[in-house]
MARVEX-855884 format. One record per residue: residue in three letters; x, y, z of N, C-alpha, C in turn. Coordinates in steps of 0.05 Angstrom, whole numbers, padded with zeros to 5 digits, always signed. Layout:
<recs>
ALAXYZXYZXYZ...
</recs>
This chain:
<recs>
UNK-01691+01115+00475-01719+01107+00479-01738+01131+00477UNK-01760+01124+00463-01775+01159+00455-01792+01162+00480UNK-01794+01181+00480-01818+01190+00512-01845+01173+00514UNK-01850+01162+00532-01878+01148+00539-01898+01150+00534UNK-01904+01179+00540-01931+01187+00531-01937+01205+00507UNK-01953+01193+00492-01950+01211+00457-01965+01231+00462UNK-01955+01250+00449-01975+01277+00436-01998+01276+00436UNK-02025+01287+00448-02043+01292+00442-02056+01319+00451UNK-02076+01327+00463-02093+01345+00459-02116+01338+00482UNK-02121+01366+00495-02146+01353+00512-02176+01346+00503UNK-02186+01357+00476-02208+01345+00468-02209+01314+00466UNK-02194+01312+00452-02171+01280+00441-02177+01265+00468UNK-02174+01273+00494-02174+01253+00512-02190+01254+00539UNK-02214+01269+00524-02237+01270+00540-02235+01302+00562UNK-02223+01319+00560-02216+01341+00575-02224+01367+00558UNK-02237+01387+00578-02249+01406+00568-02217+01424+00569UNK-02219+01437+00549-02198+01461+00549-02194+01480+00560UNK-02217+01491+00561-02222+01517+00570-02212+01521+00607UNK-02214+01499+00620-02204+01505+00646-02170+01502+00644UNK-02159+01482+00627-02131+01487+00627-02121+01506+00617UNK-02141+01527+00595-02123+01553+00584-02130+01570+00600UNK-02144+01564+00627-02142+01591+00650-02125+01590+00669UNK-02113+01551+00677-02099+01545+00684-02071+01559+00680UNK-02058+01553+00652-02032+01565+00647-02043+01595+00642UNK-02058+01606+00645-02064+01640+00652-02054+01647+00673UNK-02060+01631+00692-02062+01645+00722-02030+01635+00726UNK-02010+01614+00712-01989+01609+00717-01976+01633+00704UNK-01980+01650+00678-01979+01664+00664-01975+01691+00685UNK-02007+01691+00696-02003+01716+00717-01979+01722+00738UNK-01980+01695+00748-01960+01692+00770-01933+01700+00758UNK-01930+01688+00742-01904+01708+00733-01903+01727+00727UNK-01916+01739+00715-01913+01767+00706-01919+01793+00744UNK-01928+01778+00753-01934+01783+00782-01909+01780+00791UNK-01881+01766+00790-01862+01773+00796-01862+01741+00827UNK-01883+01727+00814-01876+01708+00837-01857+01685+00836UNK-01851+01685+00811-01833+01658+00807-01823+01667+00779UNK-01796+01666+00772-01786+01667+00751-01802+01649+00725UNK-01800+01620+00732-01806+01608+00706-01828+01581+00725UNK-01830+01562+00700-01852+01545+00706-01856+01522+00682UNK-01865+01501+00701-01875+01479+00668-01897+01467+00680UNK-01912+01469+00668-01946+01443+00674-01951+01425+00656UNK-01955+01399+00662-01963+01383+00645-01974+01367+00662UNK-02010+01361+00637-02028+01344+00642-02035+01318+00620UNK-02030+01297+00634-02039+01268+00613-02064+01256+00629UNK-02067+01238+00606-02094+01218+00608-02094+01196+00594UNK-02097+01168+00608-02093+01151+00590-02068+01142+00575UNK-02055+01149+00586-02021+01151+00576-02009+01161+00548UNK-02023+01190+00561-02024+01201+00527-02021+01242+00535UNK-02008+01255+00530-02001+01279+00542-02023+01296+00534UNK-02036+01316+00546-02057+01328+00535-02045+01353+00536UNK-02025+01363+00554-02013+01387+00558-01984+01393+00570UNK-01965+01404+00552-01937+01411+00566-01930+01434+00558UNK-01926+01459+00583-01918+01486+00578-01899+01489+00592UNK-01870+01508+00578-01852+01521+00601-01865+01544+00600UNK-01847+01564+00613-01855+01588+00616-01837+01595+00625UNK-01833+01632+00622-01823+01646+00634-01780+01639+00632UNK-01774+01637+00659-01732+01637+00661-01732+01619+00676UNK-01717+01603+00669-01701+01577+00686-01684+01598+00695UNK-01666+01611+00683-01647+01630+00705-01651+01658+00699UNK-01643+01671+00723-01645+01702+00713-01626+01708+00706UNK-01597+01701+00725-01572+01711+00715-01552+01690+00711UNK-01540+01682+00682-01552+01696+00661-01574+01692+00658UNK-01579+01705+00641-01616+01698+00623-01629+01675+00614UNK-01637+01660+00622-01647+01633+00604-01670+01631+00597UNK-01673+01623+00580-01712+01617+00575-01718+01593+00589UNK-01740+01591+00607-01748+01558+00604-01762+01547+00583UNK-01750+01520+00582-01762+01496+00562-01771+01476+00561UNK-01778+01461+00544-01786+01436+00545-01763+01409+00561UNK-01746+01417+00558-01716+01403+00570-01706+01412+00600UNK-01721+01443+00615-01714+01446+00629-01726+01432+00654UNK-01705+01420+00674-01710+01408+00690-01709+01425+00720UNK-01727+01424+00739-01738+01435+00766-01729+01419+00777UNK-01721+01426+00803-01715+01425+00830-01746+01408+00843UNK-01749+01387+00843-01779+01383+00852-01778+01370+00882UNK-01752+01385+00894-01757+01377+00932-01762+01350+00936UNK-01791+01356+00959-01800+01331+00970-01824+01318+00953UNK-01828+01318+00912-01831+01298+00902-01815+01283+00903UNK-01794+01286+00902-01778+01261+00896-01775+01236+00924UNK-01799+01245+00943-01801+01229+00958-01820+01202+00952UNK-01837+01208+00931-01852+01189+00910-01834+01173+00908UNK-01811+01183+00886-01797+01157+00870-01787+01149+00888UNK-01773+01149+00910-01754+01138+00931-01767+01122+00944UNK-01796+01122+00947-01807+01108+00966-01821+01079+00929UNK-01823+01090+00916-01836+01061+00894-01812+01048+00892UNK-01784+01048+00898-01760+01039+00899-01761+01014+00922UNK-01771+01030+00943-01783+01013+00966-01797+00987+00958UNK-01823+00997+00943-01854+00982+00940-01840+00957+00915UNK-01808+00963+00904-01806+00948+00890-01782+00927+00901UNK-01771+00929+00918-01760+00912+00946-01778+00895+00962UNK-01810+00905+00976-01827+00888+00972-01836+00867+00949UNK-01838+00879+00931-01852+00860+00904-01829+00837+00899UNK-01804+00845+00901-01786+00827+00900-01782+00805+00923UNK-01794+00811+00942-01788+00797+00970-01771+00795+00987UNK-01752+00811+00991-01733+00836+01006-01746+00839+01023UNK-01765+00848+01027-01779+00870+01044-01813+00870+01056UNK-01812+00871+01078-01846+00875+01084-01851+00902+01095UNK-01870+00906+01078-01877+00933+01094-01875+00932+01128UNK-01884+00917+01143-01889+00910+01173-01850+00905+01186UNK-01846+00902+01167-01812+00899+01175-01792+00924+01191UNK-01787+00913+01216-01770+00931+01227-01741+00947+01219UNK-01739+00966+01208-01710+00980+01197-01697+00958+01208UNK-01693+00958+01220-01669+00945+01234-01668+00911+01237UNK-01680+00903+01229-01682+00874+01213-01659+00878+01186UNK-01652+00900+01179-01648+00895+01153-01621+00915+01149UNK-01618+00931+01171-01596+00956+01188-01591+00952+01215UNK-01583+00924+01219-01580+00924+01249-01576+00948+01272UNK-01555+00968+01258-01545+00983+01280-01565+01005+01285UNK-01586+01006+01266-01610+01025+01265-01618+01018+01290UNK-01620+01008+01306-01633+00998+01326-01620+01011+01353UNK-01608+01028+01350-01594+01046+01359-01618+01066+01375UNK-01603+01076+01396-01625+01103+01410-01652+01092+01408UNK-01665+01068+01412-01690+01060+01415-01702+01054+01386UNK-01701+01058+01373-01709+01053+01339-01709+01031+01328UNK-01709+01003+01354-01699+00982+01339-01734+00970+01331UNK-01758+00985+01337-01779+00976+01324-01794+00995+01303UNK-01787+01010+01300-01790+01034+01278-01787+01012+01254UNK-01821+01006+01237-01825+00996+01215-01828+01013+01186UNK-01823+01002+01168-01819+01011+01143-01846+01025+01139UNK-01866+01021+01147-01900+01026+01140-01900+01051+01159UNK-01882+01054+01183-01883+01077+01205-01866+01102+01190UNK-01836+01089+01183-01818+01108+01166-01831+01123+01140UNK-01845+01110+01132-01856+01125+01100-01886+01129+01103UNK-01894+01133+01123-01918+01145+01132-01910+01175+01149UNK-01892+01176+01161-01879+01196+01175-01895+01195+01206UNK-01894+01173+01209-01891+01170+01240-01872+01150+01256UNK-01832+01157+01244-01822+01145+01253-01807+01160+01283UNK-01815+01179+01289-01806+01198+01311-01782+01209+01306UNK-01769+01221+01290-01746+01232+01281-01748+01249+01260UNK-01766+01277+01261-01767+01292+01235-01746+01311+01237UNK-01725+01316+01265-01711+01329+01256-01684+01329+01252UNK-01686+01305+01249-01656+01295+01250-01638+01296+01215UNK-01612+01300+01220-01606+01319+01190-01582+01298+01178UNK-01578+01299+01160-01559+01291+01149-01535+01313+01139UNK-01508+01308+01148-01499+01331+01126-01482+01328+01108UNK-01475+01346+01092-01475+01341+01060-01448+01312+01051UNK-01433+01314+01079-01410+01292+01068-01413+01266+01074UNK-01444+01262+01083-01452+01231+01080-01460+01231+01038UNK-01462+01252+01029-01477+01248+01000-01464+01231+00988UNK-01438+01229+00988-01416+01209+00969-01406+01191+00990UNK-01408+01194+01018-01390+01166+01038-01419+01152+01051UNK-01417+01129+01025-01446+01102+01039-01436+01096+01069UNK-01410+01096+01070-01416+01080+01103-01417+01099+01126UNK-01406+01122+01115-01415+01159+01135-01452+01159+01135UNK-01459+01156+01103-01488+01159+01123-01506+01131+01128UNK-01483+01109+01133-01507+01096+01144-01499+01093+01181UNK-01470+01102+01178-01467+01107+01201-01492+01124+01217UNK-01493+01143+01199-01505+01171+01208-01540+01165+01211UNK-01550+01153+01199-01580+01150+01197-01581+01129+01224UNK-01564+01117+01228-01561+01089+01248-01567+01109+01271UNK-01548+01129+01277-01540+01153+01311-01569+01164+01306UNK-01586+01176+01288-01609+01185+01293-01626+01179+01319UNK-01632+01202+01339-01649+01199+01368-01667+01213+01364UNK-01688+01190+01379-01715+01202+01374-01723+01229+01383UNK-01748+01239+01382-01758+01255+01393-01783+01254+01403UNK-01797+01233+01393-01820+01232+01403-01829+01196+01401UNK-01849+01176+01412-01848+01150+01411-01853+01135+01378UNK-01839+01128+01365-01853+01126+01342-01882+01110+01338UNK-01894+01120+01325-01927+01112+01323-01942+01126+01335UNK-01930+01147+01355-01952+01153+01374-01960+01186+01366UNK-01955+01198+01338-01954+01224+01326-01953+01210+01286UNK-01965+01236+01281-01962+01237+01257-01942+01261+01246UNK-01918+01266+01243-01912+01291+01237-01883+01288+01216UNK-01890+01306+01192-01876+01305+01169-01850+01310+01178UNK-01838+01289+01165-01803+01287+01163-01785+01300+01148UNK-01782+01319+01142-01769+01337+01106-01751+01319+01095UNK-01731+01304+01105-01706+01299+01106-01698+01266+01117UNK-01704+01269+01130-01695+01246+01142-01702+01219+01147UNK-01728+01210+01145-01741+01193+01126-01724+01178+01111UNK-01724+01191+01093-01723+01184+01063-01692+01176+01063UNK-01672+01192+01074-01638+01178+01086-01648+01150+01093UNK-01661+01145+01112-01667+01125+01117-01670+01102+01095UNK-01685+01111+01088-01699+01093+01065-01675+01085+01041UNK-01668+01110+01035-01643+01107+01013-01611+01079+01031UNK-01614+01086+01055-01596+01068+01060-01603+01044+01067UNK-01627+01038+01065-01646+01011+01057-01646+01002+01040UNK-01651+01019+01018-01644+01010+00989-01613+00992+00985UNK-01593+01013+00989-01569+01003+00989-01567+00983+00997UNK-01571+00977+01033-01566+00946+01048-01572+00930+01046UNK-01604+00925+01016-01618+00908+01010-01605+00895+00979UNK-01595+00918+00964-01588+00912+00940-01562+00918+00931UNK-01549+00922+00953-01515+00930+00939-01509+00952+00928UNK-01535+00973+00920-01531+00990+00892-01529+01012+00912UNK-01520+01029+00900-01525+01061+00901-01547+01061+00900UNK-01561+01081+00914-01585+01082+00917-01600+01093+00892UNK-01588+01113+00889-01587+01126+00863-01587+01106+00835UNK-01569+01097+00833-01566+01068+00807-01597+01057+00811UNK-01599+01043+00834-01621+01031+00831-01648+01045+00824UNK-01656+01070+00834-01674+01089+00834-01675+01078+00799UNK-01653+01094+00781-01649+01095+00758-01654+01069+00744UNK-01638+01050+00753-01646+01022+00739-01677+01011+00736UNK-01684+01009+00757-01705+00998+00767-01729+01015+00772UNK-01738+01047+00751-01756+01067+00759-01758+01072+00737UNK-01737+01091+00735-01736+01109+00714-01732+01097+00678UNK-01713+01086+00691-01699+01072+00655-01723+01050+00649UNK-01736+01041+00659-01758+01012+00645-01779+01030+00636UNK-01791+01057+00656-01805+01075+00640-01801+01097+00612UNK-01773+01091+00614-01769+01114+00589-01768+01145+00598UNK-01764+01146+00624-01764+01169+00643-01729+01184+00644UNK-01713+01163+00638-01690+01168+00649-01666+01194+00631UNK-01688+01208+00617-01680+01235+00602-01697+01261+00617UNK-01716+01250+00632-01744+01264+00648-01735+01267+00674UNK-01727+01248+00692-01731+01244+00726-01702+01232+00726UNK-01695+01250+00744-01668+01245+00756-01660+01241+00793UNK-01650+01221+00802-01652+01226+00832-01614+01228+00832UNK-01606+01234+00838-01575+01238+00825-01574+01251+00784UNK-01565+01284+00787-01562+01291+00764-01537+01284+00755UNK-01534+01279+00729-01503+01268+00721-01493+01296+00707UNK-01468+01301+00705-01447+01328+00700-01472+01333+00669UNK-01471+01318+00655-01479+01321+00638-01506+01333+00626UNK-01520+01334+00650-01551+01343+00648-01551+01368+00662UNK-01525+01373+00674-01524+01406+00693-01543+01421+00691UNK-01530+01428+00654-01530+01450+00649-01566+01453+00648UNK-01587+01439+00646-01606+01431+00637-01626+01443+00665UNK-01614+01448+00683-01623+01451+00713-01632+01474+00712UNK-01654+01489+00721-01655+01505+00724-01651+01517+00750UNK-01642+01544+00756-01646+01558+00785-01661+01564+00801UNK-01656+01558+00828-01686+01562+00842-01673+01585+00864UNK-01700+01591+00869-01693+01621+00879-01706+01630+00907UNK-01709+01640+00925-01722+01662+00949-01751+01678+00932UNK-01764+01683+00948-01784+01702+00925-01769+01739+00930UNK-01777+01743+00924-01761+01775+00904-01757+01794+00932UNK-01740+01799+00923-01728+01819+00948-01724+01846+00926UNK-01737+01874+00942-01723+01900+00920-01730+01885+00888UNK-01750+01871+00886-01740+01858+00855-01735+01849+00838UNK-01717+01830+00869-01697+01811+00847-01697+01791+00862UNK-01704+01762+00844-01702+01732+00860-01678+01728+00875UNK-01671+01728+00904-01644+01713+00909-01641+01687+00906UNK-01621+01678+00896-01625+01656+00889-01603+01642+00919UNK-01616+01606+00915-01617+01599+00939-01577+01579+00942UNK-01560+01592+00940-01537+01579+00938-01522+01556+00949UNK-01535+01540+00967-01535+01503+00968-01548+01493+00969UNK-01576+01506+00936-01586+01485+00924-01572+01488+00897UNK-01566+01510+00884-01558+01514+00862-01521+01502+00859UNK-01525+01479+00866-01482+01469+00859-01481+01449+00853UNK-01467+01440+00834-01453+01409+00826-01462+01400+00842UNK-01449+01394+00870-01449+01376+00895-01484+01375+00890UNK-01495+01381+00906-01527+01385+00905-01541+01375+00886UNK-01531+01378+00860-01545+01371+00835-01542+01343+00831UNK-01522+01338+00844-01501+01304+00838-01517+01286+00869UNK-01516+01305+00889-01526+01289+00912-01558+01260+00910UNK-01580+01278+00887-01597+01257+00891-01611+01263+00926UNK-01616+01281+00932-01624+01276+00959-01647+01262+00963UNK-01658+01234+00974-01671+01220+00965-01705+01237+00976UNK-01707+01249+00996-01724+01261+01007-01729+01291+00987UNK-01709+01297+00979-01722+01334+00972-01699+01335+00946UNK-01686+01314+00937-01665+01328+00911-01665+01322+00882UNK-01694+01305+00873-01681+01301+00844-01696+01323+00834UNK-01693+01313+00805-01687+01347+00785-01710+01328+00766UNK-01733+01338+00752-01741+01327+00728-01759+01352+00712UNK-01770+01345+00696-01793+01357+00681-01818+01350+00687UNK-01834+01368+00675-01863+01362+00686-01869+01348+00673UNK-01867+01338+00648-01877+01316+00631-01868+01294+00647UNK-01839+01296+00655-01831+01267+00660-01856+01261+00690UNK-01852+01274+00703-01864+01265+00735-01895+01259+00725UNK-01913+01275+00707-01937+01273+00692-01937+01236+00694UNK-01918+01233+00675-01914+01206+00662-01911+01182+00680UNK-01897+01193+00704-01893+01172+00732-01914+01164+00748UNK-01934+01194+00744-01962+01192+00758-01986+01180+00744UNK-01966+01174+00716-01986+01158+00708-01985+01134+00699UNK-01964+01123+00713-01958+01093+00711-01966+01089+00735UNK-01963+01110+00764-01982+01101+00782-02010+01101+00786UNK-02012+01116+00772-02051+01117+00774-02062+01102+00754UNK-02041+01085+00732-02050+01057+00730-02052+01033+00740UNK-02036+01028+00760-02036+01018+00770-02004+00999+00771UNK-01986+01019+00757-01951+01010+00760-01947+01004+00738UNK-01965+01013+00711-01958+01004+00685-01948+01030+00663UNK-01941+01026+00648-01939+01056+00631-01926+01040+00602UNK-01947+01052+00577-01929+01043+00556-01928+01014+00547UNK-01942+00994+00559-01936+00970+00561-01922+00955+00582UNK-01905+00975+00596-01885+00964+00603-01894+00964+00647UNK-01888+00939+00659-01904+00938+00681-01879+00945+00704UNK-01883+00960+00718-01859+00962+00745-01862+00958+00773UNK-01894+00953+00770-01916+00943+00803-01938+00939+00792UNK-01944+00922+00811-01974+00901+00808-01995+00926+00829UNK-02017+00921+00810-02036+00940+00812-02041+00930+00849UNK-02038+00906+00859-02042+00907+00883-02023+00917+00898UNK-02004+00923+00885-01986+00940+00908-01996+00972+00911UNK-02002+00982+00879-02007+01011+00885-02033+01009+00903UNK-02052+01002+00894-02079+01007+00914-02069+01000+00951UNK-02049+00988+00957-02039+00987+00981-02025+01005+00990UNK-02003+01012+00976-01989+01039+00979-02009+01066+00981UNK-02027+01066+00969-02043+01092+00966-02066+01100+00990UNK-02068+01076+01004-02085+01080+01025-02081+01106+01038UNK-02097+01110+01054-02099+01119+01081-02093+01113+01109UNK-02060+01111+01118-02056+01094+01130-02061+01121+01155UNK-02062+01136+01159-02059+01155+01184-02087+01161+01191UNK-02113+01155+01176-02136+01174+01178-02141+01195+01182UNK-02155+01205+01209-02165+01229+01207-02146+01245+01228UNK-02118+01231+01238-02098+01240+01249-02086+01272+01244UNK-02084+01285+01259-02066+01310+01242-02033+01313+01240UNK-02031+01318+01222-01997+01321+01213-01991+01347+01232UNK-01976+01345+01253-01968+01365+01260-01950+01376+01257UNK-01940+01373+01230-01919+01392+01217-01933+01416+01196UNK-01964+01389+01191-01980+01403+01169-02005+01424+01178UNK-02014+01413+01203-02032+01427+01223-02055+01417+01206UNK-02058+01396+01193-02090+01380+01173-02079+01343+01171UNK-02098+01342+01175-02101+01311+01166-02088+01309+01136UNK-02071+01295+01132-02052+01280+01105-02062+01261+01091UNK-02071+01243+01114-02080+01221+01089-02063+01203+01090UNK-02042+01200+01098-02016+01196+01080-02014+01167+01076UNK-02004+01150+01050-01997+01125+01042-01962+01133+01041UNK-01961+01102+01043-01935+01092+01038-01912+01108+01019UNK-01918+01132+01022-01901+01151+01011-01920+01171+00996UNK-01936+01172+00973-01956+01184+00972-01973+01189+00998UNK-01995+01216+00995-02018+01225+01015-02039+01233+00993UNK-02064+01224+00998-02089+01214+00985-02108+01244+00993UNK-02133+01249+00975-02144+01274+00978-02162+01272+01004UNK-02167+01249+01000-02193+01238+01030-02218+01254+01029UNK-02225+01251+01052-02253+01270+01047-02252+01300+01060UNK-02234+01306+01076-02228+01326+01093-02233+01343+01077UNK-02246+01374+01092-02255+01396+01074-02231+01411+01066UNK-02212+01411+01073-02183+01423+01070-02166+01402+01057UNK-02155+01398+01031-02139+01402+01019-02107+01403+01013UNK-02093+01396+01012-02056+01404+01015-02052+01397+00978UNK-02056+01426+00969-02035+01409+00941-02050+01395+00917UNK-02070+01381+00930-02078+01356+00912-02107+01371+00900UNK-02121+01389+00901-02139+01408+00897-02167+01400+00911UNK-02175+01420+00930-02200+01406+00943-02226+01396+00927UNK-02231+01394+00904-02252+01384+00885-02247+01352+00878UNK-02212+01351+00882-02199+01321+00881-02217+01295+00886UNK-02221+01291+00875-02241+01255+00879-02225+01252+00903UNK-02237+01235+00921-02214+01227+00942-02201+01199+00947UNK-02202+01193+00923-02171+01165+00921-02152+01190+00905UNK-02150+01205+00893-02129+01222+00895-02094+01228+00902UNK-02086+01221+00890-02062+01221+00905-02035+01232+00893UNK-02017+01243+00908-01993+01250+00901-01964+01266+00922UNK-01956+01286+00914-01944+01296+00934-01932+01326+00926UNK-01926+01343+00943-01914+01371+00938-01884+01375+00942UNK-01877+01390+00926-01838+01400+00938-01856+01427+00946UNK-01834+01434+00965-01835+01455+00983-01839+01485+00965UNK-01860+01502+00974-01860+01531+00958-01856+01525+00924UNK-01862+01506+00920-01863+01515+00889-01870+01487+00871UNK-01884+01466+00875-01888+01439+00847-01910+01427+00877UNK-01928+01411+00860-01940+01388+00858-01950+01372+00837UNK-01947+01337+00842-01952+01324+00831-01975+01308+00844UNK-02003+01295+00822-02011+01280+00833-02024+01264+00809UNK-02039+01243+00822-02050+01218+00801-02085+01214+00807UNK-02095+01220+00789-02140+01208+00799-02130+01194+00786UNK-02136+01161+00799-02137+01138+00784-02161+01127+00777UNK-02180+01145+00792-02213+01142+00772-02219+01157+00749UNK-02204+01173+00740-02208+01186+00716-02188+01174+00698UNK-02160+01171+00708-02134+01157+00696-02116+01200+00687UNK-02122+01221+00698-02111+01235+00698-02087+01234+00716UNK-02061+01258+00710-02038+01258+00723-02039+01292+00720UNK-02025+01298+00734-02016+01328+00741-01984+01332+00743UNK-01979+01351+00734-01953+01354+00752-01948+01399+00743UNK-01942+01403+00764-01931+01437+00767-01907+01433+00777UNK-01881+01455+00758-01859+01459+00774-01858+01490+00767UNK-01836+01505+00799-01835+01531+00792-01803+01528+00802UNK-01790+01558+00788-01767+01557+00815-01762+01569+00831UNK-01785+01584+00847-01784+01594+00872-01800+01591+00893UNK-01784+01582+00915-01791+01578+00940-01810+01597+00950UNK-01824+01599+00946-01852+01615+00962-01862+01608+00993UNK-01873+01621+01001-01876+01619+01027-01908+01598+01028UNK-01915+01582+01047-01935+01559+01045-01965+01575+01043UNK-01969+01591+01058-02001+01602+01045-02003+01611+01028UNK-01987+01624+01015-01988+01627+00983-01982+01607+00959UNK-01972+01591+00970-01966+01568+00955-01981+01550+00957UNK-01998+01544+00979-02019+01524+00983-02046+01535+00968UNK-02050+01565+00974-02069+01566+00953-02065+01572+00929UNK-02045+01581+00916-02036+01578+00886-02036+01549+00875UNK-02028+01521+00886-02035+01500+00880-02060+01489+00881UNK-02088+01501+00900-02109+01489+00907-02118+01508+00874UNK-02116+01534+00876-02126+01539+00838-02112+01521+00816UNK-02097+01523+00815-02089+01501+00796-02092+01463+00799UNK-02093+01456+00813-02109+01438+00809-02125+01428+00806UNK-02150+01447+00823-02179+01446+00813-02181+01458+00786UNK-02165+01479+00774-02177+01478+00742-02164+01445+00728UNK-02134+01433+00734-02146+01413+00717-02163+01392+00734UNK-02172+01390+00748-02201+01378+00763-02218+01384+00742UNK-02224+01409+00746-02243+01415+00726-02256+01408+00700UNK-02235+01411+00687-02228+01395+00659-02224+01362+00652UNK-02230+01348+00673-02237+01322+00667-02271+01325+00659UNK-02275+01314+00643-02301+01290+00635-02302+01268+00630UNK-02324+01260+00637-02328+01236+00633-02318+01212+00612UNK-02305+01193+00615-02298+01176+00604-02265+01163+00596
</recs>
């Protein structure tokens, strides 16, 4: 199946140039600054690509160039697709947002959790951000649904707003499963990726076969030299799918996802949510609450967090219209969608940078492609 969004050009689709060729400058800089080995940006409109650059090394040792094929580590994006996996369990009638986990995971109801709703879990106020999964629930379904079930709270759910890295999203993935039989993963793929034409782009489980395609992600430079981060870089890891922080894609591909959502669930022709689900999902379900993981108001929807009006920013660039929306992996990518312009974004790097430098290295780059929208 050929890629979704065709070739074009930012004149072509209403975008001034000149802020995206300062854009991949300053991505340009940053590397040569020694802050991240390599990099890919890509900006569409209209379901039509205006811009895709690698840059720089997918690996240092050995040497690799990055490419158009190389695929990033994009963390906690891939909390996006895991959660429209969700919104598509609703659409099917599986599922209400207002629905208690444990309507649907009896034993979730475990340690007090038996009212912790799906709208609380993927908002990140289910009271459990630090609860962990480890790595030998990745291949035993009934280890981690055991395991997400024993999760104890820490705080009342509803009564805090505070980001989950991890654990969430376990949740969610073993929702998926108890609802539809599938691997969570299969379904992600069936039912996401493959109807968009994504499924050479966005991966939530990498298959042996796309390994090699991965690029390395790294520590920022010590003496020099990137350390690279060694249980994210392994088979196991690559294969896990972690539904909260592990699939692997390109920036075109995630571009392309943000822009079937900031259509409103369509891409290509082809439909995977009804425009009234995204405008629901995208709200503002927390308001002017603060994330106290984030120390700022989020915004946050049903898995996406929206630009709002707040003078501060996370990611999504403070010039952002504020229906805005998308999400960040940790120290290094964001993705997001203006569904009033019909632009998409997406940045990947592979190094973990530390958050004030990374929060404002993304607030420049987003506002230049902010910038570069006009009218129409």
């Amino acid at each position: 199946m050929p890629f979704p969004l065709q070739e074009s050009n930012p004149e072509a689709l209403g975008l001034d140039p000149r802020p995206l060729a300062r854009l991949c400058a300053v991505i340009e800089q940053h590397i040569a600054e020694g802050r991240h080995p390599g990099a890919q940006v890509a900006v569409a409109r209209h379901g039509k690509l205006a811009l895709f650059r690698s840059f720089g090394k997918a690996k240092v040792s050995p040497d690799v160039a990055a490419n158009d094929r190389t695929l990033f580590l994009m963390y906690s994006n891939t909390k996006v697709v895991t959660a429209a996996a969700i919104w598509t369990l609703v659409e099917d009638g599986k599922l209400r947002f207002s629905d208690p986990i444990a309507q649907h995971i009896p034993e979730f109801a475990a340690n007090g959790k038996g009212g912790i709703t799906v709208l609380q879990l993927l908002t990140h106020q289910g009271g459990f951000p630090g609860a962990a999964v480890p790595p030998e629930c990745w291949t035993d379904h009934a280890l981690l649904r055991r395991t997400v079930s024993s999760f104890t709270l820490e705080w009342t759910p509803g009564s805090k707003v505070q980001y989950h890295p991890a654990a969430a999203h376990w949740v969610a993935a073993v929702l998926i499963e108890a609802l539809t039989g599938e691997d969570f993963r299969t379904y992600i793929r069936n039912r996401i990726l493959l109807p968009l034409g994504l499924e050479d782009d966005v991966f939530v489980g990498l298959p042996e076969a796309a390994t090699g395609r991965a690029a390395d992600i790294y520590d920022p430079p010590e003496n020099g030299a990137f350390p690279p981060r060694p249980s994210e870089n392994t088979p196991a890891h690559h294969a896990a799918g972690i539904p909260g922080g592990g699939g692997y894609g390109t920036a075109r591909g995630m571009a392309a996802f943000y822009q079937a959502l900031g259509a409103g669930g369509a891409l290509g022709g082809v439909r995977i949510l009804a425009p009234r689900t995204l405008e629901f999902v995208t709200r503002n379900f927390t308001g002017d609450r603060i994330d106290e993981y984030m120390g700022l108001p989020m915004c946050r929807g049903i898995g996406p967090h929206s630009r709002g009006e707040y003078p501060v920013a996370r990611g999504l660039g403070a010039i952002a219209h504020p229906r805005t929306f998308g999400h960040g992996g940790v120290g290094s990518s964001y993705c997001w969608a203006d569904p009033t312009s019909g632009v998409s974004f997406a940045f990947f790097s592979n190094c973990r940078q530390g958050n004030e430098w990374h929060e404002a290295r993304m607030d420049v780059l987003s506002n230049l492609a902010h910038m570069a929208i006009l009218p129409g």
